[in-house]
C-alpha positions in Angstrom: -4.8 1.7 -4.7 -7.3 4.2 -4.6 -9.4 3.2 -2.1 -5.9 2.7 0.0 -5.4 6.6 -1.0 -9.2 7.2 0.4 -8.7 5.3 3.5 -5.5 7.4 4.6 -7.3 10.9 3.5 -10.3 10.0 5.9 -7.3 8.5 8.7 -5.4 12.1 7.9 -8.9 14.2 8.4 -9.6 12.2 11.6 -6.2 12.6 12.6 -6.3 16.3 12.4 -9.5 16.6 14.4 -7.6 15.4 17.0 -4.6 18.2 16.8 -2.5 15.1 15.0 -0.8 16.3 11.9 0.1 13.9 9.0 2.0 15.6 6.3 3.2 12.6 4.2 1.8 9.5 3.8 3.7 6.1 2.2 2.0 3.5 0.1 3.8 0.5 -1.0 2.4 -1.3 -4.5 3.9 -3.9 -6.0 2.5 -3.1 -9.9 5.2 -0.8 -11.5 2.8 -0.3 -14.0 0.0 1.6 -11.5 3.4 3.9 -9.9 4.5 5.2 -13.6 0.5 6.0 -14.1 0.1 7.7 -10.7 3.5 9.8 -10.8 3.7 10.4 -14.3 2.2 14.1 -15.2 2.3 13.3 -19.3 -0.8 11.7 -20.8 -1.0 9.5 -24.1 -3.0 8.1 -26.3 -3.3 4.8 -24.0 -3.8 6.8 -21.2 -6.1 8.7 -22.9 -9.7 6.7 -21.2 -7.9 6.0 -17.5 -10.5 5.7 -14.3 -11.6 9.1 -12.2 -9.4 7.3 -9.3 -6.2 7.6 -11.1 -6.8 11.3 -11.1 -7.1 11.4 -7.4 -4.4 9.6 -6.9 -2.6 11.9 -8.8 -3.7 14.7 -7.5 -2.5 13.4 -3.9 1.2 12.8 -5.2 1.1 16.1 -6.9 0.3 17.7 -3.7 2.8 16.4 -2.0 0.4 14.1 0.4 0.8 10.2 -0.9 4.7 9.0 -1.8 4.3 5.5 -3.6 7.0 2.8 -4.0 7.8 0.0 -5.1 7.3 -3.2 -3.2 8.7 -7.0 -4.8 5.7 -9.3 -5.1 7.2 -11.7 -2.8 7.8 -9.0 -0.3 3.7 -7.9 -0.4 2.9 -8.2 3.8 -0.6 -8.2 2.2 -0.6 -10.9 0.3 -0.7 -13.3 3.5 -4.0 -11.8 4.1 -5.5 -12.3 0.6 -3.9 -15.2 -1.6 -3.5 -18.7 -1.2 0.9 -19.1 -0.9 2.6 -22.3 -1.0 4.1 -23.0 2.4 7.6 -21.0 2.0 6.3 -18.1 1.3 3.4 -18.5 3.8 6.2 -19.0 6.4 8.5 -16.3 5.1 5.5 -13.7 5.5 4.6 -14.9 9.1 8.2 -14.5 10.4 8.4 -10.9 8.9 5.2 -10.0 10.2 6.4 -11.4 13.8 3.6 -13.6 13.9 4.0 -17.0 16.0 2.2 -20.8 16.0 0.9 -20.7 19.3 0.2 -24.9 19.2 4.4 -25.2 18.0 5.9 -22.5 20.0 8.0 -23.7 23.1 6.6 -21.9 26.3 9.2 -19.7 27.4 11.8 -20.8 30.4 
């Protein structure tokens, strides 16, 4: 997630250099665990040795820049890029994504 948060500071900066303004940015996760740690202002002892890059990402929901939600694992777009799936879900992904199989599709009348 952070170097998603990174990515869309440098996209926001080069945004702006062309007069585009981006106020709010959206990030989807799907670990709950990695929202509660980046919205969640109250330390603990468990939280007590966390990585640099939660405090940036912090600091960019404090401010108002980075809203995160929540996203179901079999809903993660991403995950056709970067795991193996079983064929369902593979499928599933495809359709949402609009994508098409060029060698099944029926040419168009």
């Amino acid at each position: 997630m952070a170097s998603a948060t990174c990515e869309l500071v440098w996209l926001s900066a080069l945004l702006s250099s062309f007069n585009v303004s981006i106020s709010q940015t959206t990030l989807y996760c799907d670990n709950q665990s990695t929202i509660h740690l980046a919205t969640n202002q109250v330390f603990n002892e468990r939280t007590k040795h966390i990585e640099v890059d939660c405090h940036f990402i912090r600091e960019k929901v404090c401010s108002g820049f980075l809203k995160i939600f929540h996203v179901r694992s079999c809903n993660q777009l991403a995950d056709l890029f970067t795991k193996a799936l079983n064929l369902p879900a593979f499928r599933s992904l495809m359709a949402k994504l609009g994508l098409l199989n060029i060698h099944t599709a029926s040419a168009p009348s």
